[in-house]
mmCIF file as gemmi writes it, N, C-alpha and C atoms, coordinates in Angstrom:
data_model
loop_
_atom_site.group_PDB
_atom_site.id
_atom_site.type_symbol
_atom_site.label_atom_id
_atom_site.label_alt_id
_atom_site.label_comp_id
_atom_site.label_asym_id
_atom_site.label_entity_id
_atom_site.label_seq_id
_atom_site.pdbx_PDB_ins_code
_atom_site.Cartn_x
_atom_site.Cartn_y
_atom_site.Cartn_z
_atom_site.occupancy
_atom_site.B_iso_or_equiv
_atom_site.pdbx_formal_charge
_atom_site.auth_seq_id
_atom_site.auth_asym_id
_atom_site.pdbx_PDB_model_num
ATOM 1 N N . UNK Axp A 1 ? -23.259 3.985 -54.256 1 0 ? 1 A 1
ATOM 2 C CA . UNK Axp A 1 ? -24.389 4.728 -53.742 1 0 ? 1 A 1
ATOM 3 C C . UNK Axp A 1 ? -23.856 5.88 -52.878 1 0 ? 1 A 1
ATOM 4 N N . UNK Axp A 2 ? -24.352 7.063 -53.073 1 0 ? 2 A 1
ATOM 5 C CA . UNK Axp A 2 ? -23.811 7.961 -52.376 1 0 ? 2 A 1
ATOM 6 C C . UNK Axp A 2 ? -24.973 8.49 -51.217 1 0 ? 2 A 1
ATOM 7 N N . UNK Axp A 3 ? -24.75 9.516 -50.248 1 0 ? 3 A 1
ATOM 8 C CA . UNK Axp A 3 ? -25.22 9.302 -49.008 1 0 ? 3 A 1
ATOM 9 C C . UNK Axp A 3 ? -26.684 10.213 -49.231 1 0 ? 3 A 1
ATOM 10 N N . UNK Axp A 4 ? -26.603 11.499 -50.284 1 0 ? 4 A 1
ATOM 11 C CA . UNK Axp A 4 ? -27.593 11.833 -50.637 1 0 ? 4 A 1
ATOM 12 C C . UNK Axp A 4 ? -28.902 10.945 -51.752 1 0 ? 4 A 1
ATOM 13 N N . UNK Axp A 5 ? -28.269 9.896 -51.764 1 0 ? 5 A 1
ATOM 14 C CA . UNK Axp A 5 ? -29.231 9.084 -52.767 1 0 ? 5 A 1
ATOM 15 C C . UNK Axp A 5 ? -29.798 8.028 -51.932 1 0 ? 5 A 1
ATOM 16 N N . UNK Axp A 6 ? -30.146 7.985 -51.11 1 0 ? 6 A 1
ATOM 17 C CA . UNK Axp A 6 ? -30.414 6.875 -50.211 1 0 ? 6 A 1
ATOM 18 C C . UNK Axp A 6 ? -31.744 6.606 -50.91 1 0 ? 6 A 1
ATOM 19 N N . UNK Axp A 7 ? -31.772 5.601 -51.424 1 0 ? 7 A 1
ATOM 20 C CA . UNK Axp A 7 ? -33.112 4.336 -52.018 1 0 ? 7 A 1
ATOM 21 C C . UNK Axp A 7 ? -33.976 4.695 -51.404 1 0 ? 7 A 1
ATOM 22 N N . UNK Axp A 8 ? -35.196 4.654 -51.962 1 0 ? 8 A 1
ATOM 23 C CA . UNK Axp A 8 ? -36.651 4.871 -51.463 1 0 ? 8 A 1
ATOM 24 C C . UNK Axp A 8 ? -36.63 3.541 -50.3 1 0 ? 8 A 1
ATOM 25 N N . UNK Axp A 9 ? -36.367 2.157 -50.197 1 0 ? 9 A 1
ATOM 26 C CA . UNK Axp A 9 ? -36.969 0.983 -50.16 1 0 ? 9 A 1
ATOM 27 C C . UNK Axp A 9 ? -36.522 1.535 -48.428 1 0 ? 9 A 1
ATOM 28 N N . UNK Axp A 10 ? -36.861 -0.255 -47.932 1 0 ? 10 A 1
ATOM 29 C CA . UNK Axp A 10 ? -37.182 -0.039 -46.494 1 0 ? 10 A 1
ATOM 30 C C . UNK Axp A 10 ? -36.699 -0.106 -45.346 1 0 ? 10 A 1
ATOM 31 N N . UNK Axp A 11 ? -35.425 -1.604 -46.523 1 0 ? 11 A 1
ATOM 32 C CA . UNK Axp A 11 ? -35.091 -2.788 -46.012 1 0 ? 11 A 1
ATOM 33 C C . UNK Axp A 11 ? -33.212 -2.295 -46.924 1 0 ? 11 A 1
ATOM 34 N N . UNK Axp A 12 ? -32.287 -2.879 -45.893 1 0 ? 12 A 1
ATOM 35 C CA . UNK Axp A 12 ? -30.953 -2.808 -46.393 1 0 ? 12 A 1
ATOM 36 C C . UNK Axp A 12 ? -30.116 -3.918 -45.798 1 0 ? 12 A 1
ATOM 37 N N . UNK Axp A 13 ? -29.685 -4.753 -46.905 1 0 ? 13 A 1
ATOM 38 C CA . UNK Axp A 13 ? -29 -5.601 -46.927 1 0 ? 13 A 1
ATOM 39 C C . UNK Axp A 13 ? -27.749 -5.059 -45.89 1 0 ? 13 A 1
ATOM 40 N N . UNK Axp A 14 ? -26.94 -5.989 -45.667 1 0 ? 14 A 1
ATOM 41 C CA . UNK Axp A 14 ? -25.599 -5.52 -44.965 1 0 ? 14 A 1
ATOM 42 C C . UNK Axp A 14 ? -24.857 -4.063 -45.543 1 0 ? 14 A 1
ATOM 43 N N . UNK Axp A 15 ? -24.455 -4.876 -46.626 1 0 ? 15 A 1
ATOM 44 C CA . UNK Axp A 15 ? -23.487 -4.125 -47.673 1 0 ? 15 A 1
ATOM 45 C C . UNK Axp A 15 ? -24.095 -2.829 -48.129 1 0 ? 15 A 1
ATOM 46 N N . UNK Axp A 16 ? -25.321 -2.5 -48.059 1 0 ? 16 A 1
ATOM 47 C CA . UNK Axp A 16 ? -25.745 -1.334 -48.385 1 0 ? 16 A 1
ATOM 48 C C . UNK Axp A 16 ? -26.196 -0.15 -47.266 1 0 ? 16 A 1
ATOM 49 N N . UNK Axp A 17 ? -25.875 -0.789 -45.906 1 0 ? 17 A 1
ATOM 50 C CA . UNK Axp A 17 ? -26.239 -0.412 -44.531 1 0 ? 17 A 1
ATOM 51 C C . UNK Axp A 17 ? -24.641 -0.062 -44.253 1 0 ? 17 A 1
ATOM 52 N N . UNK Axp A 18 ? -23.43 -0.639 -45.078 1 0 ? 18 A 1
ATOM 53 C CA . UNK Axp A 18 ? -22.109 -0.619 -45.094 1 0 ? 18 A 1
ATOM 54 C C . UNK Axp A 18 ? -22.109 0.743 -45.628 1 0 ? 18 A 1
ATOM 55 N N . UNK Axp A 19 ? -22.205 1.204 -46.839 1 0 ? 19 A 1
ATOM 56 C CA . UNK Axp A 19 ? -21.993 2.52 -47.589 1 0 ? 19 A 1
ATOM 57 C C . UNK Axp A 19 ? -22.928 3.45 -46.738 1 0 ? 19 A 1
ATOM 58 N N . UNK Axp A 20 ? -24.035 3.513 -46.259 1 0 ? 20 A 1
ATOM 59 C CA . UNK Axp A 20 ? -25.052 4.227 -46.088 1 0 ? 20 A 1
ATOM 60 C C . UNK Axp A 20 ? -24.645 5.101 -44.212 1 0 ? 20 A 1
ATOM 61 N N . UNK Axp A 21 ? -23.146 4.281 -43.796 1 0 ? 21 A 1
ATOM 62 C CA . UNK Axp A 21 ? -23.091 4.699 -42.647 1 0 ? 21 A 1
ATOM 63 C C . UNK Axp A 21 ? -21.934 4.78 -42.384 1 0 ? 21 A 1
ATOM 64 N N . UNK Axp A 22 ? -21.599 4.328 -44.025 1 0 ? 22 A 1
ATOM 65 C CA . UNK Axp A 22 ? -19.605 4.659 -43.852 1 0 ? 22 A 1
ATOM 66 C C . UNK Axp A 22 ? -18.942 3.591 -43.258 1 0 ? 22 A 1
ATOM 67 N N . UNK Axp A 23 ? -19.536 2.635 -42.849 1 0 ? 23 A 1
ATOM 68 C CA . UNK Axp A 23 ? -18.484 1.203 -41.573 1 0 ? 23 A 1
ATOM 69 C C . UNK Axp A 23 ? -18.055 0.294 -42.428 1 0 ? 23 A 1
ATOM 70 N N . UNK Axp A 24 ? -17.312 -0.567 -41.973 1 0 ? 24 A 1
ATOM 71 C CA . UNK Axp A 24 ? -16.724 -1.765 -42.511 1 0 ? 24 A 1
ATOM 72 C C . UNK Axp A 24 ? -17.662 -2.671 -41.954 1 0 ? 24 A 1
ATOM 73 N N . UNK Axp A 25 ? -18.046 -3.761 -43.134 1 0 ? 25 A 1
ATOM 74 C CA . UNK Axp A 25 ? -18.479 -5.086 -42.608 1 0 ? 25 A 1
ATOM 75 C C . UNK Axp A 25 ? -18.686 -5.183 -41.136 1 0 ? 25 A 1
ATOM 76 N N . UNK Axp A 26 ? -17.107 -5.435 -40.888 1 0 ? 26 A 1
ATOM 77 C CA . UNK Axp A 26 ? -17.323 -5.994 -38.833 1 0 ? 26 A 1
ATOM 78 C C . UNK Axp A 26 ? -17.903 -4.898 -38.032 1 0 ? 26 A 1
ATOM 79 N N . UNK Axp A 27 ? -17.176 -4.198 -38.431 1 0 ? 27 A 1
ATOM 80 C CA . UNK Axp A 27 ? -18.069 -2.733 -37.378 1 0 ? 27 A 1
ATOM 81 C C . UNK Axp A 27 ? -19.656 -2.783 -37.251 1 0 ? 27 A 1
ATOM 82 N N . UNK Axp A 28 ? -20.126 -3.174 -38.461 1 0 ? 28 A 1
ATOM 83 C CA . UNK Axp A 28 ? -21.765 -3.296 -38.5 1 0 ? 28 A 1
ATOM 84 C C . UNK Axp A 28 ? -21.792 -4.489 -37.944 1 0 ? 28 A 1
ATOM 85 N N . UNK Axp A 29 ? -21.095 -6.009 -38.53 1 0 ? 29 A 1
ATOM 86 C CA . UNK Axp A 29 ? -21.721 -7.223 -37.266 1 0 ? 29 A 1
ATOM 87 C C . UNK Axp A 29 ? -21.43 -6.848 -35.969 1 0 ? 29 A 1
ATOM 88 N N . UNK Axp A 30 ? -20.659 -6.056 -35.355 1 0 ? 30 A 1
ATOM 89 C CA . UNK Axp A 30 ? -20.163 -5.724 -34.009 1 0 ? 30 A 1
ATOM 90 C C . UNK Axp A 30 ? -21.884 -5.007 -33.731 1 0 ? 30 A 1
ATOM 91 N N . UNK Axp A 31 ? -21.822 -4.235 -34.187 1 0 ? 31 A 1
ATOM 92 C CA . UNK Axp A 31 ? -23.406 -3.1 -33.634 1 0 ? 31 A 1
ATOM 93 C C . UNK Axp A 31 ? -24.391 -4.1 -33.696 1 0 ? 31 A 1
ATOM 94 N N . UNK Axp A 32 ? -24.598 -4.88 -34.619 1 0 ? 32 A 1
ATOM 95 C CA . UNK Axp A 32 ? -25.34 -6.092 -34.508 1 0 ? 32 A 1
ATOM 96 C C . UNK Axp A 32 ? -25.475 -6.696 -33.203 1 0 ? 32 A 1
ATOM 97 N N . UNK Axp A 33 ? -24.688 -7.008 -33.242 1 0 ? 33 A 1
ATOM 98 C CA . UNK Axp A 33 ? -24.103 -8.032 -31.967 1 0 ? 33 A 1
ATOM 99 C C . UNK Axp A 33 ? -24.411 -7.798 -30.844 1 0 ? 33 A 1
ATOM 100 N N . UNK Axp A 34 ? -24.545 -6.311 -30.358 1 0 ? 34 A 1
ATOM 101 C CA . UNK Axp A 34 ? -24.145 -5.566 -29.362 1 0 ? 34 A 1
ATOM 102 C C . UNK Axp A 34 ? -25.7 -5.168 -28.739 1 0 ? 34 A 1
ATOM 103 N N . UNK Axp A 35 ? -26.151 -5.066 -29.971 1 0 ? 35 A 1
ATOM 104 C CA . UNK Axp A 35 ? -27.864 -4.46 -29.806 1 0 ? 35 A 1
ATOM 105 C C . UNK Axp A 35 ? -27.98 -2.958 -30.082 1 0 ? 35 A 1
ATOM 106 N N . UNK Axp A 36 ? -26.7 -2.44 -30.688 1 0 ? 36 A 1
ATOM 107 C CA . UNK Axp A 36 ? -26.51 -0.737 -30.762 1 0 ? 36 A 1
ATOM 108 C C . UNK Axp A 36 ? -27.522 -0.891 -32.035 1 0 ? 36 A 1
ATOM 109 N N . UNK Axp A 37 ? -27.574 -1.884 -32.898 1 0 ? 37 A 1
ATOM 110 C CA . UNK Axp A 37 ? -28.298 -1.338 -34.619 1 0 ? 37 A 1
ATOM 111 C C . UNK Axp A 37 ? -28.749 -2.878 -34.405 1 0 ? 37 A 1
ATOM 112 N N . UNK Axp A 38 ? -30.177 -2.605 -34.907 1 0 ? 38 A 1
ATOM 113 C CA . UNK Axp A 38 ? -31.172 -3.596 -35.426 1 0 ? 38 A 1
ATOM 114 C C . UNK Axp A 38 ? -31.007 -4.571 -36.411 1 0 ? 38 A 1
ATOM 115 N N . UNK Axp A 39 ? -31.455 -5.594 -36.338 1 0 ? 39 A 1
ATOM 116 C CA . UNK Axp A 39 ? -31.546 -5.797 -38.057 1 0 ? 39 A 1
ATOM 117 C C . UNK Axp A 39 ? -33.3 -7.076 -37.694 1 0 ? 39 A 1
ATOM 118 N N . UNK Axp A 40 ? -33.371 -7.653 -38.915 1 0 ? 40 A 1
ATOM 119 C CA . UNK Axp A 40 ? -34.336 -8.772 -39.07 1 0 ? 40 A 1
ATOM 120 C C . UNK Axp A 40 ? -33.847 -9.338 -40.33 1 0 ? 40 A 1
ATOM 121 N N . UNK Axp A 41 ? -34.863 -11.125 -40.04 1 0 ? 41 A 1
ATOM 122 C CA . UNK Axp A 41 ? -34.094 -11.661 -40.749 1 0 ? 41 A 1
ATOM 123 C C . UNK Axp A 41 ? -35.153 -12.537 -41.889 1 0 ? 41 A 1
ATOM 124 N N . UNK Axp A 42 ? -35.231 -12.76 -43.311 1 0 ? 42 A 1
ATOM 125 C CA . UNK Axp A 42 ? -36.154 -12.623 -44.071 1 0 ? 42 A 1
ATOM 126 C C . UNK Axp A 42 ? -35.006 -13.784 -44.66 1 0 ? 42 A 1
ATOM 127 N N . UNK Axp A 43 ? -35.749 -15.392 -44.826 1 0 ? 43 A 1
ATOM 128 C CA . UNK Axp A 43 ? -34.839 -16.233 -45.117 1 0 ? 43 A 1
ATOM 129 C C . UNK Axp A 43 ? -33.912 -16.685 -44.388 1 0 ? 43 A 1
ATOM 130 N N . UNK Axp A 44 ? -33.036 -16.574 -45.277 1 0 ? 44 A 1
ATOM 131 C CA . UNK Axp A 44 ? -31.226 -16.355 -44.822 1 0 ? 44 A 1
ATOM 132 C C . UNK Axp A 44 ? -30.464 -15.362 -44.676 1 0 ? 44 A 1
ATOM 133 N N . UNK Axp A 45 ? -31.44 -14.002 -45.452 1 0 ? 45 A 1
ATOM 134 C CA . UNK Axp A 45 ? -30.934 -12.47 -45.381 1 0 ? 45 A 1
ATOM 135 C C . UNK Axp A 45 ? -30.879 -11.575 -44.37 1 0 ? 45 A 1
ATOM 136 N N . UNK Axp A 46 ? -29.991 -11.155 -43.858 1 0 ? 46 A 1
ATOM 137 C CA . UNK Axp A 46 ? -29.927 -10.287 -42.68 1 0 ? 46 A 1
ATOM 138 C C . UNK Axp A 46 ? -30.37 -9.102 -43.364 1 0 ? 46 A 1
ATOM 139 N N . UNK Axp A 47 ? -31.628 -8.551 -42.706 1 0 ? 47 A 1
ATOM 140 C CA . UNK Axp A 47 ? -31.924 -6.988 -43.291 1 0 ? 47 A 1
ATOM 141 C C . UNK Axp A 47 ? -31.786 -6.08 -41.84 1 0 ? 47 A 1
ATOM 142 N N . UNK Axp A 48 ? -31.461 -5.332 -42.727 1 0 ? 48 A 1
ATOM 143 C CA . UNK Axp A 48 ? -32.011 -3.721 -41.674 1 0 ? 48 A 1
ATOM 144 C C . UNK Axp A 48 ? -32.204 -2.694 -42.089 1 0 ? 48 A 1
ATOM 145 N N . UNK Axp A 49 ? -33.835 -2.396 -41.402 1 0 ? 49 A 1
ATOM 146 C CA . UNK Axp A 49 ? -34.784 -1.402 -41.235 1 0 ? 49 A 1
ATOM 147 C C . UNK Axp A 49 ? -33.847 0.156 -41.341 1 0 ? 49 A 1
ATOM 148 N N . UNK Axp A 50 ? -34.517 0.828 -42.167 1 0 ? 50 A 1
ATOM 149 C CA . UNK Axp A 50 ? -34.434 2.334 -42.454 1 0 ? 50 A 1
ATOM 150 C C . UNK Axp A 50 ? -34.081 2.655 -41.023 1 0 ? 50 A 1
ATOM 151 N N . UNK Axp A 51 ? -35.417 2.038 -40.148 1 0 ? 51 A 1
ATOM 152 C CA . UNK Axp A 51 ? -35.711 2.867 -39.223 1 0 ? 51 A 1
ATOM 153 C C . UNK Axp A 51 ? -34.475 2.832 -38.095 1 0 ? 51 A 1
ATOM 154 N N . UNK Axp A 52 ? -33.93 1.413 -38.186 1 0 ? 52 A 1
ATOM 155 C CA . UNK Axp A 52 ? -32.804 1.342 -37.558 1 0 ? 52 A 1
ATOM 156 C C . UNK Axp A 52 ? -31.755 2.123 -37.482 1 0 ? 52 A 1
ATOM 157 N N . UNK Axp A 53 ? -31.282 2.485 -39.203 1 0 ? 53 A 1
ATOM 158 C CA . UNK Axp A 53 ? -30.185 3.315 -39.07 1 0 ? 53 A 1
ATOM 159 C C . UNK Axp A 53 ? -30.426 4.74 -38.373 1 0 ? 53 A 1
ATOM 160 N N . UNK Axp A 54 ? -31.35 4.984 -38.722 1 0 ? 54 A 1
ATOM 161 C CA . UNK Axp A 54 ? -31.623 6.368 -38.456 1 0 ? 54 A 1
ATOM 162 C C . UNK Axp A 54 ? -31.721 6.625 -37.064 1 0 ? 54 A 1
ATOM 163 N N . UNK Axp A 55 ? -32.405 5.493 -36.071 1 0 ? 55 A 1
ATOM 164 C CA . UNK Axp A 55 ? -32.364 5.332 -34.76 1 0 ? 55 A 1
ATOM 165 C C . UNK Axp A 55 ? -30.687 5.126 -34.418 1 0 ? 55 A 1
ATOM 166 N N . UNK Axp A 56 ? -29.539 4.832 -34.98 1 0 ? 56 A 1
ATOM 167 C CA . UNK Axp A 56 ? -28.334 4.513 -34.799 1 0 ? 56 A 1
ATOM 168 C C . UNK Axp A 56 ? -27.844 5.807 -35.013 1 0 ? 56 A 1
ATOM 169 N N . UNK Axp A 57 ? -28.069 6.365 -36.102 1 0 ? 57 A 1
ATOM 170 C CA . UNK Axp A 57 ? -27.876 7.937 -36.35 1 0 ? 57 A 1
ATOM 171 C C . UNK Axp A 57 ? -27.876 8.676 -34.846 1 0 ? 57 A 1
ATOM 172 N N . UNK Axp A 58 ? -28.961 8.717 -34.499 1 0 ? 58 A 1
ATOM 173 C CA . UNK Axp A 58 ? -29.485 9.356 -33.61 1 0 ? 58 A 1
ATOM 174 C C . UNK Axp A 58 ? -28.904 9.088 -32.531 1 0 ? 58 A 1
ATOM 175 N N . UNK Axp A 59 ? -28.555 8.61 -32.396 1 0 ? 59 A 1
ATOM 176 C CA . UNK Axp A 59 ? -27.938 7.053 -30.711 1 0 ? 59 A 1
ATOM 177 C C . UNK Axp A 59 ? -26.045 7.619 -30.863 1 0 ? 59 A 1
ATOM 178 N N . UNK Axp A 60 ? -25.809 7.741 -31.866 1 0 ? 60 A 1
ATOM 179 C CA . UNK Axp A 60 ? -24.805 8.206 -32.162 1 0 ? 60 A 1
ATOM 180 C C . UNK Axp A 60 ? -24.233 9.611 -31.736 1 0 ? 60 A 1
ATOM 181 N N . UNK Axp A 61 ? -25.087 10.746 -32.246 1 0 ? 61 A 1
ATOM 182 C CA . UNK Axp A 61 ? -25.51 12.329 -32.573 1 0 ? 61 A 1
ATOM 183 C C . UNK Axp A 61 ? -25.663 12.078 -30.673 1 0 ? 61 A 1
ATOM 184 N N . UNK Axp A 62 ? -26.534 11.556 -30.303 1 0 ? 62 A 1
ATOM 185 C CA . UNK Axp A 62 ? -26.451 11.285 -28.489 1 0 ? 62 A 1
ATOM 186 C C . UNK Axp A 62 ? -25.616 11.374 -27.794 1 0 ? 62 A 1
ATOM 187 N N . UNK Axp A 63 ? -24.782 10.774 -28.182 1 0 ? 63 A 1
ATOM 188 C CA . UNK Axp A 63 ? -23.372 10.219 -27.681 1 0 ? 63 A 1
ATOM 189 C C . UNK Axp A 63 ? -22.36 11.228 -27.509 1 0 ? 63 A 1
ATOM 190 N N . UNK Axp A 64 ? -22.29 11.609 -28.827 1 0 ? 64 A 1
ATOM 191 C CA . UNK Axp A 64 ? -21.31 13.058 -29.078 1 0 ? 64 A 1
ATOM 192 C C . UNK Axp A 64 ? -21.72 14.19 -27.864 1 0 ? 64 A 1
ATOM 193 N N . UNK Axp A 65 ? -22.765 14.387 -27.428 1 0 ? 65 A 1
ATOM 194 C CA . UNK Axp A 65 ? -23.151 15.303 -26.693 1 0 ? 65 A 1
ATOM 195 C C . UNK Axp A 65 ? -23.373 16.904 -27.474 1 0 ? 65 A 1
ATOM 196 N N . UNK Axp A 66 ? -22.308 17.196 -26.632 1 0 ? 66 A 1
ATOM 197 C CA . UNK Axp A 66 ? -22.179 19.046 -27.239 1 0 ? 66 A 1
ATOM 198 C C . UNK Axp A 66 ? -21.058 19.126 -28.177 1 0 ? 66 A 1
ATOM 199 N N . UNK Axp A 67 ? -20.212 18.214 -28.283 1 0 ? 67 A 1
ATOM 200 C CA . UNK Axp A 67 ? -19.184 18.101 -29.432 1 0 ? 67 A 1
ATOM 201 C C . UNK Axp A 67 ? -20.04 18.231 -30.952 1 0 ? 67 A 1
ATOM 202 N N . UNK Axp A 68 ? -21.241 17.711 -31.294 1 0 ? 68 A 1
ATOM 203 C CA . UNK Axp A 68 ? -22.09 17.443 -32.368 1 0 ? 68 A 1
ATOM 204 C C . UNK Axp A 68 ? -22.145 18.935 -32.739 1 0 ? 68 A 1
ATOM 205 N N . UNK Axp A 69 ? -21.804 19.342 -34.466 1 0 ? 69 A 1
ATOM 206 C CA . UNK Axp A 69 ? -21.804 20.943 -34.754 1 0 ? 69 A 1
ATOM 207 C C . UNK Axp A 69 ? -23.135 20.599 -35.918 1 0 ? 69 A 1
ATOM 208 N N . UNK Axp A 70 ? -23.941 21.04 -35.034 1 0 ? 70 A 1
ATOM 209 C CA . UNK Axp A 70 ? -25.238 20.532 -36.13 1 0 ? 70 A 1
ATOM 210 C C . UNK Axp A 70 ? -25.244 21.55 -37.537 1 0 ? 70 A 1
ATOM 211 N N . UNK Axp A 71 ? -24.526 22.34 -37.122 1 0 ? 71 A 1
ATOM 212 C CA . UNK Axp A 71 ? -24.343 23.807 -38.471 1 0 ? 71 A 1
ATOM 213 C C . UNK Axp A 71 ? -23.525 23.35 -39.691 1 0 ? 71 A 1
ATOM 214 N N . UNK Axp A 72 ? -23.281 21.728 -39.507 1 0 ? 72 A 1
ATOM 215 C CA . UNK Axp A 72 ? -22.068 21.322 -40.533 1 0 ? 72 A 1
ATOM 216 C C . UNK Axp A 72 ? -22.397 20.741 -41.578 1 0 ? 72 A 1
């Protein structure tokens, strides 16, 4: 899956929250963990919300400050 094709749907399994933000596995249970990125849990399936990443996006883009070259 590439980063311009991001799925209509709502909900992202680990592994697809993995490609969609570039991290390894642990790096995402770490943000998990931490309370930096959301998830919910449906079953036994750990999901996470669109809205999450994009709030992580953002939380991120924050962080950077004035380093962030939004022209890129």
């Amino acid at each position: 899956m590439k980063f311009d094709e991001v799925p209509p749907w709502r909900l992202f399994r680990v592994s697809e929250a993995m490609v969609l933000l570039s991290m390894s596995r642990s790096v995402i249970y770490e943000q998990l963990r931490s309370g930096r990125l959301c998830s919910v849990h449906q079953g036994r399936a750990r999901l996470i919300p669109a809205s999450a990443i994009a709030d992580y996006v953002q939380l991120l883009t924050d962080e950077t400050g004035d380093r962030y070259d939004r022209s890129a």
